[in-house]
C-alpha positions in Angstrom: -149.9 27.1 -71.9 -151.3 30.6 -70.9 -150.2 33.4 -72.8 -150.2 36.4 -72.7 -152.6 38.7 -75.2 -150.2 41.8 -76.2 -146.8 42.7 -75.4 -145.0 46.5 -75.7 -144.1 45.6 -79.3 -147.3 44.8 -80.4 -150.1 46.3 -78.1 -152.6 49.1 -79.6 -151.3 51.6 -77.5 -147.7 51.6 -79.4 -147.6 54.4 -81.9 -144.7 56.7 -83.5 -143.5 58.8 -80.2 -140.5 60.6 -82.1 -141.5 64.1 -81.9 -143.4 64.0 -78.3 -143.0 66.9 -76.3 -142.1 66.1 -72.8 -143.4 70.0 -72.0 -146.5 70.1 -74.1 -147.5 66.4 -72.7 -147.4 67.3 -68.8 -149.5 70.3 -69.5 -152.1 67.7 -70.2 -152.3 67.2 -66.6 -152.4 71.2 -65.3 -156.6 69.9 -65.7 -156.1 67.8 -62.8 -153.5 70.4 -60.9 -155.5 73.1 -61.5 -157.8 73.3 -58.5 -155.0 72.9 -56.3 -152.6 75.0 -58.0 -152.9 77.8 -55.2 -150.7 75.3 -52.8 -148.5 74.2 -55.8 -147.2 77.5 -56.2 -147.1 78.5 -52.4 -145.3 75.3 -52.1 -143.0 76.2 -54.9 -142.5 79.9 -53.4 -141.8 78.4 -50.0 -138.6 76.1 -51.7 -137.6 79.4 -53.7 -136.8 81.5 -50.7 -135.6 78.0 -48.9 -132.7 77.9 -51.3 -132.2 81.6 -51.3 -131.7 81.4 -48.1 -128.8 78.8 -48.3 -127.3 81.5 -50.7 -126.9 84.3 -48.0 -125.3 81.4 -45.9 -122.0 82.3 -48.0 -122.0 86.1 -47.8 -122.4 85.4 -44.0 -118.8 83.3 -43.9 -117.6 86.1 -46.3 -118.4 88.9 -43.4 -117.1 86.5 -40.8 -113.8 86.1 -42.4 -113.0 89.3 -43.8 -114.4 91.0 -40.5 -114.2 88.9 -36.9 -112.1 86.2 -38.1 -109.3 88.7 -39.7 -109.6 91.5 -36.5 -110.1 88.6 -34.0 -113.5 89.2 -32.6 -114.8 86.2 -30.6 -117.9 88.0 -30.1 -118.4 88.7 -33.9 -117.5 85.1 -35.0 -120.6 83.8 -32.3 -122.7 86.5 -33.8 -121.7 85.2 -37.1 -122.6 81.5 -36.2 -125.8 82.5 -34.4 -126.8 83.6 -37.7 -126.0 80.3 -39.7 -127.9 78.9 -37.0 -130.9 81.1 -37.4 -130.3 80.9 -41.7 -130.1 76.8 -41.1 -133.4 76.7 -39.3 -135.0 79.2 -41.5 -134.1 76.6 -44.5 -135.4 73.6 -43.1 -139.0 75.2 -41.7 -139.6 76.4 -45.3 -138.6 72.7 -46.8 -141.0 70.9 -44.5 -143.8 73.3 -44.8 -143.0 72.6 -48.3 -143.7 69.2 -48.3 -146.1 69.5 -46.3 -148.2 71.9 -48.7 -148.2 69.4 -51.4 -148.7 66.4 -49.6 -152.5 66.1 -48.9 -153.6 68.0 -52.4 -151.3 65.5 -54.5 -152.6 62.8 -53.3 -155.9 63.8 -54.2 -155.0 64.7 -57.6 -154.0 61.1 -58.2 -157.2 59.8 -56.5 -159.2 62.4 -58.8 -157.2 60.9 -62.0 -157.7 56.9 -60.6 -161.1 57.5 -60.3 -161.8 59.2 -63.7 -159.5 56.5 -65.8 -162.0 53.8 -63.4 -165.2 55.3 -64.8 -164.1 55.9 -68.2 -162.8 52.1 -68.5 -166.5 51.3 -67.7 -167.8 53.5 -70.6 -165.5 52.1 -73.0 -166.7 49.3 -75.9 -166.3 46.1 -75.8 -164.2 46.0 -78.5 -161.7 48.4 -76.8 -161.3 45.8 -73.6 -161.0 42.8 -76.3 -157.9 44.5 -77.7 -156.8 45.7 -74.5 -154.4 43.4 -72.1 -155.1 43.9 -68.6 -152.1 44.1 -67.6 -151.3 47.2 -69.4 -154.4 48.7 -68.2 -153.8 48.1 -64.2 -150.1 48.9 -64.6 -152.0 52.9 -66.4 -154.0 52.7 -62.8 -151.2 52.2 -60.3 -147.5 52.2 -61.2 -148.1 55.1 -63.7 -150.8 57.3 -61.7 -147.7 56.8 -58.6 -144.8 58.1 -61.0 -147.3 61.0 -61.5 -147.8 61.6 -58.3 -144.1 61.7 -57.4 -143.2 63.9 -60.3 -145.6 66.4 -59.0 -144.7 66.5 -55.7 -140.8 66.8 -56.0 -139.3 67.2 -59.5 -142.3 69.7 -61.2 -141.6 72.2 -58.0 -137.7 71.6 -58.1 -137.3 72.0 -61.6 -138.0 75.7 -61.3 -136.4 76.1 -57.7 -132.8 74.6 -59.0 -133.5 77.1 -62.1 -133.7 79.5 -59.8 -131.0 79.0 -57.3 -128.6 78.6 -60.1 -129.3 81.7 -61.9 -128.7 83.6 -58.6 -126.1 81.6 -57.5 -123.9 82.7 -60.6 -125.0 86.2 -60.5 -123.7 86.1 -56.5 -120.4 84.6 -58.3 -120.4 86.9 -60.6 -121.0 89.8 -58.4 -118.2 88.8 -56.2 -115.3 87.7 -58.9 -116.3 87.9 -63.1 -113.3 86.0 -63.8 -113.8 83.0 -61.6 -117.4 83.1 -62.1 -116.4 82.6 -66.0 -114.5 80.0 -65.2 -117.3 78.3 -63.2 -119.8 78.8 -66.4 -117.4 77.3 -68.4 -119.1 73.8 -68.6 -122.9 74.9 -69.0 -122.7 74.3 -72.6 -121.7 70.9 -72.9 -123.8 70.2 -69.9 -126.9 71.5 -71.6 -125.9 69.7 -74.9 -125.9 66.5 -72.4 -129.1 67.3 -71.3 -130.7 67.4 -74.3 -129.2 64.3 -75.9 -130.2 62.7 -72.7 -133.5 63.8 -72.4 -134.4 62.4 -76.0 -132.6 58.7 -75.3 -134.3 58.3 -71.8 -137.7 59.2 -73.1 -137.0 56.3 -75.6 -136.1 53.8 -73.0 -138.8 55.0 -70.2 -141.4 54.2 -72.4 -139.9 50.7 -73.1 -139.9 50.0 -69.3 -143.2 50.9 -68.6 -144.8 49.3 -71.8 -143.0 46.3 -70.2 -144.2 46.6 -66.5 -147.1 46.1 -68.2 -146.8 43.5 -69.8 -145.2 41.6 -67.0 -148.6 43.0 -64.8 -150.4 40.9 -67.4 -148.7 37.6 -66.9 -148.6 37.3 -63.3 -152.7 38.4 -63.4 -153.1 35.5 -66.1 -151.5 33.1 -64.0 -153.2 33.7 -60.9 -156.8 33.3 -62.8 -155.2 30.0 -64.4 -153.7 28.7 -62.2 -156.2 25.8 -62.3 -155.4 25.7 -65.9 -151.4 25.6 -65.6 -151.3 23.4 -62.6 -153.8 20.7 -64.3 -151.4 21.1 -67.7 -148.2 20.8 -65.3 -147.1 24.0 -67.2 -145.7 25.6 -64.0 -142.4 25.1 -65.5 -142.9 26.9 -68.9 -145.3 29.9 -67.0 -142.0 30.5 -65.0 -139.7 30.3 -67.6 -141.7 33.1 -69.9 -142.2 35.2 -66.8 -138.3 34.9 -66.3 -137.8 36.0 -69.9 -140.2 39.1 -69.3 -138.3 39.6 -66.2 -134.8 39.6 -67.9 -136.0 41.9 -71.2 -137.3 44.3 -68.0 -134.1 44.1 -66.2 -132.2 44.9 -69.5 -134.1 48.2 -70.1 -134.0 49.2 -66.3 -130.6 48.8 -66.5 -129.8 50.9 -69.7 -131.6 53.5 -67.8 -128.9 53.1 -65.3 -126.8 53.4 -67.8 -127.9 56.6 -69.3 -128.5 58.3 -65.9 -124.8 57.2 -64.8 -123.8 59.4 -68.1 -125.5 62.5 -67.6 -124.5 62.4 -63.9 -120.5 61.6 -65.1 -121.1 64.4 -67.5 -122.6 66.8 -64.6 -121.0 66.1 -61.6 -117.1 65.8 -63.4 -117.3 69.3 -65.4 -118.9 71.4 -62.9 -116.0 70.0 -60.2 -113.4 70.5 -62.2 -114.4 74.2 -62.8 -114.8 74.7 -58.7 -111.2 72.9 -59.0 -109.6 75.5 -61.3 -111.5 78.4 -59.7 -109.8 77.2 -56.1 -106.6 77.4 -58.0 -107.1 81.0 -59.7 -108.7 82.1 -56.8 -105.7 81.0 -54.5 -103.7 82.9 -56.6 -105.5 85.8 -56.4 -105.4 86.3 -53.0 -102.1 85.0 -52.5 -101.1 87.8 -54.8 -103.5 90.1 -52.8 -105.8 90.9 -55.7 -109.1 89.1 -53.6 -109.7 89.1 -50.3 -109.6 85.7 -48.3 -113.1 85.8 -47.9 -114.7 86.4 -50.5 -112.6 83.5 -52.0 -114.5 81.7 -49.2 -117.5 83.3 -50.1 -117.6 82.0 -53.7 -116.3 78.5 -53.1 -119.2 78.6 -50.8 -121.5 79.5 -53.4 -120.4 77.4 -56.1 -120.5 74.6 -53.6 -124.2 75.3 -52.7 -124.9 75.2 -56.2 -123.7 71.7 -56.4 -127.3 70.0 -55.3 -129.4 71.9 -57.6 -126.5 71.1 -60.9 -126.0 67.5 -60.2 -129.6 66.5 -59.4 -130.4 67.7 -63.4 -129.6 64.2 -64.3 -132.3 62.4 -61.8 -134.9 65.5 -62.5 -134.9 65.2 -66.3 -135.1 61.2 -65.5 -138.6 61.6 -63.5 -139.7 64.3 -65.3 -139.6 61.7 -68.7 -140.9 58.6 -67.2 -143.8 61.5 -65.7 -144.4 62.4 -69.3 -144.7 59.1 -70.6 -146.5 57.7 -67.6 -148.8 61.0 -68.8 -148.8 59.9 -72.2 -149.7 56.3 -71.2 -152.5 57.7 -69.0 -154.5 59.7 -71.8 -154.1 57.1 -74.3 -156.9 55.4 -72.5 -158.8 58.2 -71.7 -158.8 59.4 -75.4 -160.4 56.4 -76.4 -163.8 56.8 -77.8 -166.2 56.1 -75.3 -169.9 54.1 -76.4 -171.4 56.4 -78.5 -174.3 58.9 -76.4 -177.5 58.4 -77.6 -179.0 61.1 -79.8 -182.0 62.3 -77.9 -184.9 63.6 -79.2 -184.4 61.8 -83.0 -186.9 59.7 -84.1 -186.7 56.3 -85.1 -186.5 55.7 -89.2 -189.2 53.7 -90.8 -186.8 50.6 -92.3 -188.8 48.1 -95.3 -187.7 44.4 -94.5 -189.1 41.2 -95.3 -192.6 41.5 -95.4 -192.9 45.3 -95.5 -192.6 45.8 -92.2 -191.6 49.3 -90.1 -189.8 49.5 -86.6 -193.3 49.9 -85.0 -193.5 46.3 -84.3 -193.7 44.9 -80.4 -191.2 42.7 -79.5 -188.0 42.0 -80.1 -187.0 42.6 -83.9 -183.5 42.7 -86.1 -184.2 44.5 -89.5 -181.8 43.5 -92.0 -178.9 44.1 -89.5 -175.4 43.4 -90.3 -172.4 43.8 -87.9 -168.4 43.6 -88.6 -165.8 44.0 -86.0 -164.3 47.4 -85.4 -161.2 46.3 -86.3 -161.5 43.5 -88.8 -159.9 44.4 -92.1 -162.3 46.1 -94.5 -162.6 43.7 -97.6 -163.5 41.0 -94.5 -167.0 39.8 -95.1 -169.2 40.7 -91.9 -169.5 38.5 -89.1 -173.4 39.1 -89.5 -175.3 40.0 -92.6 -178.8 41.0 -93.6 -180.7 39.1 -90.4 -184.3 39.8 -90.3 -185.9 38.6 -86.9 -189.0 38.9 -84.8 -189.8 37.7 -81.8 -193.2 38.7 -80.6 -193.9 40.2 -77.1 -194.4 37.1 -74.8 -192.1 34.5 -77.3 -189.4 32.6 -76.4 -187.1 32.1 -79.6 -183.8 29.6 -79.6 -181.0 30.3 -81.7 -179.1 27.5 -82.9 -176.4 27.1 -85.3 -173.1 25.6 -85.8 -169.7 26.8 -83.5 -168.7 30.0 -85.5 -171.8 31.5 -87.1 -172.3 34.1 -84.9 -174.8 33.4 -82.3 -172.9 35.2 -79.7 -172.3 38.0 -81.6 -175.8 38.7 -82.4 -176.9 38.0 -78.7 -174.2 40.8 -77.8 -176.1 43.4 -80.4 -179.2 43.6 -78.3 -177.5 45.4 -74.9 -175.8 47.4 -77.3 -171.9 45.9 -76.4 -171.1 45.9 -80.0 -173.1 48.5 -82.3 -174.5 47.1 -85.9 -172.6 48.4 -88.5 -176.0 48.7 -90.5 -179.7 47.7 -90.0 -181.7 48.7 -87.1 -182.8 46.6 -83.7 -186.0 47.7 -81.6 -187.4 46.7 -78.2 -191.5 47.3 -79.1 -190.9 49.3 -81.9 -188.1 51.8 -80.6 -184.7 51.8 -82.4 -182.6 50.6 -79.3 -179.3 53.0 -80.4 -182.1 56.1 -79.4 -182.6 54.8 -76.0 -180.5 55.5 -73.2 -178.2 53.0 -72.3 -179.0 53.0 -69.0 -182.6 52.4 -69.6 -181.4 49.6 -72.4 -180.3 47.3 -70.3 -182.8 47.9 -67.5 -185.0 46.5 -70.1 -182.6 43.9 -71.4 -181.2 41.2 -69.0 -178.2 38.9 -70.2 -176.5 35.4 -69.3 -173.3 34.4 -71.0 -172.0 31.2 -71.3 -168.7 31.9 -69.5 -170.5 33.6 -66.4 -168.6 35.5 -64.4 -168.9 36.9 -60.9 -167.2 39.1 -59.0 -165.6 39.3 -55.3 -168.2 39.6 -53.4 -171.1 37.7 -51.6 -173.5 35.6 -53.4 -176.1 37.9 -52.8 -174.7 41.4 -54.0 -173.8 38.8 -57.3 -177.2 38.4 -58.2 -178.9 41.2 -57.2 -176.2 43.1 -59.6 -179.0 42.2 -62.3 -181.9 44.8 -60.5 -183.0 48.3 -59.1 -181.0 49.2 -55.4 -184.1 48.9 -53.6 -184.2 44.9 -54.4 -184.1 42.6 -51.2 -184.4 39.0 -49.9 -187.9 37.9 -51.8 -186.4 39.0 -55.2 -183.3 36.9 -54.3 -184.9 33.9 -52.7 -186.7 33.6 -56.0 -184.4 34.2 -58.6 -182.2 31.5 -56.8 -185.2 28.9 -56.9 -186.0 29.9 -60.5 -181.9 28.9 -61.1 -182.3 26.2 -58.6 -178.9 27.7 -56.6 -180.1 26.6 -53.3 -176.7 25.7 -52.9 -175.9 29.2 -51.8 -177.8 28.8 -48.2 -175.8 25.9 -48.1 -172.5 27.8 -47.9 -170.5 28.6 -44.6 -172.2 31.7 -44.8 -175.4 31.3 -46.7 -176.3 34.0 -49.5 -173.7 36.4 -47.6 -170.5 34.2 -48.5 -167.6 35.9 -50.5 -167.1 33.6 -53.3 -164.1 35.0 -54.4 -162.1 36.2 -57.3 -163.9 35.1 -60.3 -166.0 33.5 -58.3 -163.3 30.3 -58.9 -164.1 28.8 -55.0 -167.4 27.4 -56.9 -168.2 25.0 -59.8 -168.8 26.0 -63.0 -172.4 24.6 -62.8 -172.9 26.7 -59.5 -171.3 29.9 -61.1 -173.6 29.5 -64.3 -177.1 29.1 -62.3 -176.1 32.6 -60.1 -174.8 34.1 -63.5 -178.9 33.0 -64.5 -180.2 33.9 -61.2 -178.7 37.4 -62.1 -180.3 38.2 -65.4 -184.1 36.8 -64.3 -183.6 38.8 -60.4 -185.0 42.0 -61.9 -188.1 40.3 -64.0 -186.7 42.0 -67.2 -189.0 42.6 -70.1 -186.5 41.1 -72.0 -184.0 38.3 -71.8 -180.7 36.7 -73.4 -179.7 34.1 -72.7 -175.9 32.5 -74.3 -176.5 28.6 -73.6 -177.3 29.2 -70.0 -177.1 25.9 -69.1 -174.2 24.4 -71.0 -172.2 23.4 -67.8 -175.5 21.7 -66.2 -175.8 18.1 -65.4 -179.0 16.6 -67.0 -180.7 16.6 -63.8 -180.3 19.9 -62.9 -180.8 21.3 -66.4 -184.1 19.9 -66.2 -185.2 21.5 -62.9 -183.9 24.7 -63.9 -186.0 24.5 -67.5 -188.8 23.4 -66.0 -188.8 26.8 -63.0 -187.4 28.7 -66.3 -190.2 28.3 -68.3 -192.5 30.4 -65.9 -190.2 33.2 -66.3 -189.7 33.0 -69.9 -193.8 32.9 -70.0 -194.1 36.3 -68.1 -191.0 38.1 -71.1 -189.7 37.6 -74.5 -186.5 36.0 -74.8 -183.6 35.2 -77.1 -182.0 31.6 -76.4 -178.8 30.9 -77.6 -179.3 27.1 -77.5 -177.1 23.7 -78.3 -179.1 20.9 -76.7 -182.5 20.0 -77.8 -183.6 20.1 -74.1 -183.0 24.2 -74.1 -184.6 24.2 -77.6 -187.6 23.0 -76.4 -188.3 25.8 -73.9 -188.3 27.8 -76.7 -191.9 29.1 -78.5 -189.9 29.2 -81.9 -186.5 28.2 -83.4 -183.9 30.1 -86.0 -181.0 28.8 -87.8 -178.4 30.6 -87.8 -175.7 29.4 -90.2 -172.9 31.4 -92.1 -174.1 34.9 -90.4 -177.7 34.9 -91.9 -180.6 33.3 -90.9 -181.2 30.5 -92.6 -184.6 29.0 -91.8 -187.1 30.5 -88.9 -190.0 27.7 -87.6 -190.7 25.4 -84.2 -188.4 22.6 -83.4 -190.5 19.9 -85.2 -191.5 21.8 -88.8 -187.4 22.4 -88.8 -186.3 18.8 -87.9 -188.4 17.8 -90.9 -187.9 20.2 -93.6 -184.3 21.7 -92.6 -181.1 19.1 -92.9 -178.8 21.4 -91.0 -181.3 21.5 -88.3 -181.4 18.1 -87.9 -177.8 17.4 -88.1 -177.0 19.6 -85.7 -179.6 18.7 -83.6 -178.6 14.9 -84.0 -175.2 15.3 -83.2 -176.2 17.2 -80.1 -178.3 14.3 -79.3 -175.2 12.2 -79.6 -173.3 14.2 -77.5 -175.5 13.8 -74.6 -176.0 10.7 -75.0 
């Protein structure tokens, strides 16, 4: 059955939230806003004086009514409407050219951010991506980067314009009757008491939902790259069934934010409206008893009823402005992550005494009494790697063999730098490789993994992935004949054919000689290889060794190796057993003199057989 790899309870990115700081985590954005900050404002200015405008709308009806209404004017009330008109229009200009201020910058700012979290997940470890679920990660570069976006373009602005308004709504209210407007500011306080118990419940629950967006982004990507997997297993049933439960722990927290927005709104709408009530009544009363005038009762109902907008959409505001800030918070907890660690220029390389006296001028390919532990293993672990001492001279072709477990591809991973050593040194022709550039590290260094993997694209940007830009069709034709894939020019499309995601539309066999074609395309100085040819049939194995060995004569290579076959393209052998090397020599001198050699070389035998 396929799994998932983390869930919101247990994924790396889960820390103590407690004290977070809605506020103090959106300014982590203002980076991003900042260039375009110019049209935020103006944007924000524009909806200001929009909603100041609907204000004047009620000292308009109180004119109307205490003036043309009360001496019967016809000509005054038309004037009076021609203004509402004109104050109507006004209002709705100022919203769109609002909206249309913030549109084209915003949508930049979230391309900006995309495209930054996009190169900084490229400059991450390894070891950050192996913790990582996917999942979690796409949901950060979509569904989050979109709240973001949204927050930005309506709640940041309207925030401070419903701020606004009300303040000079109540001071119009005030300025007009002090008694009713006491009554109307009656239920700020438990409103803002509301607010803040809400705000602190929802930003609880808003990280839940998106934690768990994520996790349910990781599922359906794990089944679509399984599928082969779960339909072979007949596990369709038990895929759906945990996607269901996903689904329904989701729908749970989505609807406990319903339930907490339907509070806040109760809470927001119902006091506010019952104040407006028992002003109508006072008020009423007031004029009935000829203490107010008629209309500036109208007036201030007017008012209080404008007001209504900017008090009950608090509840939705505070709502987006939370899932913004942890969407925020979601989004820098990738970006903080350490990147690969720059190379210190200018430093040069320490002379190391290993085996033999030697010192990091050596050609080749050499490990000096390197040793490597996981990032994140426990630190009473014993290391995964310890104390290897290796050289493989310029020109030399050296297999790696050892039993599942002991390391092999670890070690293979050390020399492109996608793990660091923890202690030791490695150097390409005497220089320490953690002082060169990564870039120019793995121009140098080609790779192959055993699990190759290719991308969506044609067969030919595939390969040539493993060279300079300016490589063309001779550099492909022949690392495809060296990795005997002539089967691409057999495709509907030749070398030009998409071969999909994962590159799943070909054969494992098909996808492992392009992975090879890859790493040899550039002519690298120096190549590894992890078991290249593991999901070879014999026959092809054998042409690819035998068009392999010209290339490995022209570089110096590390094999990672199982069958004797890929052994014996190799100028020398090492055993690798229990993370040390165990016993360096050619294929013969170890079959004789080394009995974990030659089990392991027997039972590979076996195998084939």
């Amino acid at each position: 059955m396929v799994t998932t790899r983390a869930t919101a309870e247990d994924s790396p990115d889960r820390s103590d939230r407690s004290d977070r700081s809605a506020v103090r985590t959106l300014l982590r954005l203002w980076p991003y806003v900042r260039p375009v900050r110019v049209r935020l404002f103006t944007a924000a200015f524009v909806a200001i004086l929009a909603s100041c405008l609907s204000l004047v709308i009620p000292l308009v009806l109180k004119w109307m009514v205490d003036g043309p209404v009360a001496d019967r004017d016809p000509a005054g009330v038309w004037l009076g409407a021609l203004y509402l008109l004109l104050l109507g229009v006004a209002e709705a200009l100022l919203f769109g050219l609002r909206r249309w201020l913030v549109a084209r910058p915003l949508a930049g700012v979230e391309a900006g951010m995309r495209a930054d979290l996009y190169r900084h997940l490229q400059r991450l470890p390894v070891a950050f991506h192996d913790r990582w679920a996917s999942g979690q990660l796409l949901s950060r570069g979509t569904t989050d980067l979109m709240l973001l976006r949204m927050f930005l373009a309506f709640p940041l602005t309207f925030l401070l314009v419903n701020a606004v308004t009300i303040l000079v709504g109540v001071i119009i209210m005030l300025l007009q009757d002090w008694t009713l407007g006491l009554v109307i500011l009656i239920p700020a306080v438990p409103v803002m008491i509301t607010c803040v118990i809400f705000e602190k419940r929802y930003a609880t629950v808003a990280r839940r939902a998106q934690d768990q967006v994520g996790d349910l982004t990781t599922v359906v990507e794990e089944s679509v790259l399984g599928i082969r997997i779960i339909k072979g297993f007949g596990r369709h049933r038990s895929q759906a069934r945990a996607f269901r439960e996903l689904s329904r722990t989701l729908r749970g927290t989505e609807l406990r934010k319903a339930r907490l927005l339907a509070t806040i709104w109760g809470v927001i709408v119902t006091l506010p409206e019952v104040a407006i009530g028992a002003a109508l009544v006072l008020g009423t009363i007031q004029v009935a008893d000829g203490q107010l005038s008629a209309g500036t009762l109208v007036a201030f109902l007017s008012t209080a009823l404008a007001l209504r907008w900017p008090v009950d959409s608090i509840g939705f505001l505070l709502a987006m402005s939370q899932e913004a800030a942890t969407a925020t918070e979601r989004y820098f907890e990738v970006m903080d992550a350490e990147q690969e660690k720059p190379t210190a220029a200018g430093t040069a390389a320490p002379t190391v005494t290993a085996t033999g006296s030697t010192e990091l001028g050596d050609k080749g390919l050499r490990f000096h009494d390197v040793s490597f532990r996981y990032p994140d293993a426990p630190t009473d672990s014993p290391p995964v790697l310890a104390h290897i001492d290796l050289h493989i001279h310029p020109g030399e072709s050296m297999a790696l063999v050892g039993a599942t477990g002991s390391g092999k591809t670890t070690l293979t991973a050390l020399v492109p730098r996608l793990h660091e050593v923890a202690s030791g040194h490695i150097t390409l022709d005497g220089k320490d490789i953690a002082e060169l550039p990564r870039d120019t590290l793995r121009e140098l260094v080609a790779v192959a993994f055993e699990e190759p993997t290719l991308f969506s694209a044609s067969v030919a940007e595939n390969v040539l992935m493993g060279t300079s830009a300016g490589a063309g069709e001779p550099e492909l034709e022949r690392a495809l004949a060296v990795a005997q894939a002539d089967f691409a020019h057999a495709l509907p499309h030749g070398t030009g054919t998409q071969v999909g995601e994962q590159g799943l539309s070909l054969s494992g066999g098909q996808r492992q000689r392009l992975a090879l074609a890859r790493a040899v395309v550039g002519r690298p100085r120096f190549l590894v290889l992890d078991d290249p040819l593991s999901a070879l049939d014999v026959h092809t194995e054998a042409a690819v060794e035998a068009a392999l060995r010209d290339v490995l004569a022209e570089t110096t290579a590390l094999i990672v190796a199982h069958r004797p076959s890929t052994v014996l393209l190799a100028d020398r052998v090492a055993l690798l057993s229990g993370g040390r090397i165990a016993a360096v020599g050619t294929h013969q001198e170890l079959l004789r003199t080394n009995a974990e050699y030659a089990h392991l070389m027997a039972g590979t035998e076996e195998a084939d057989r």
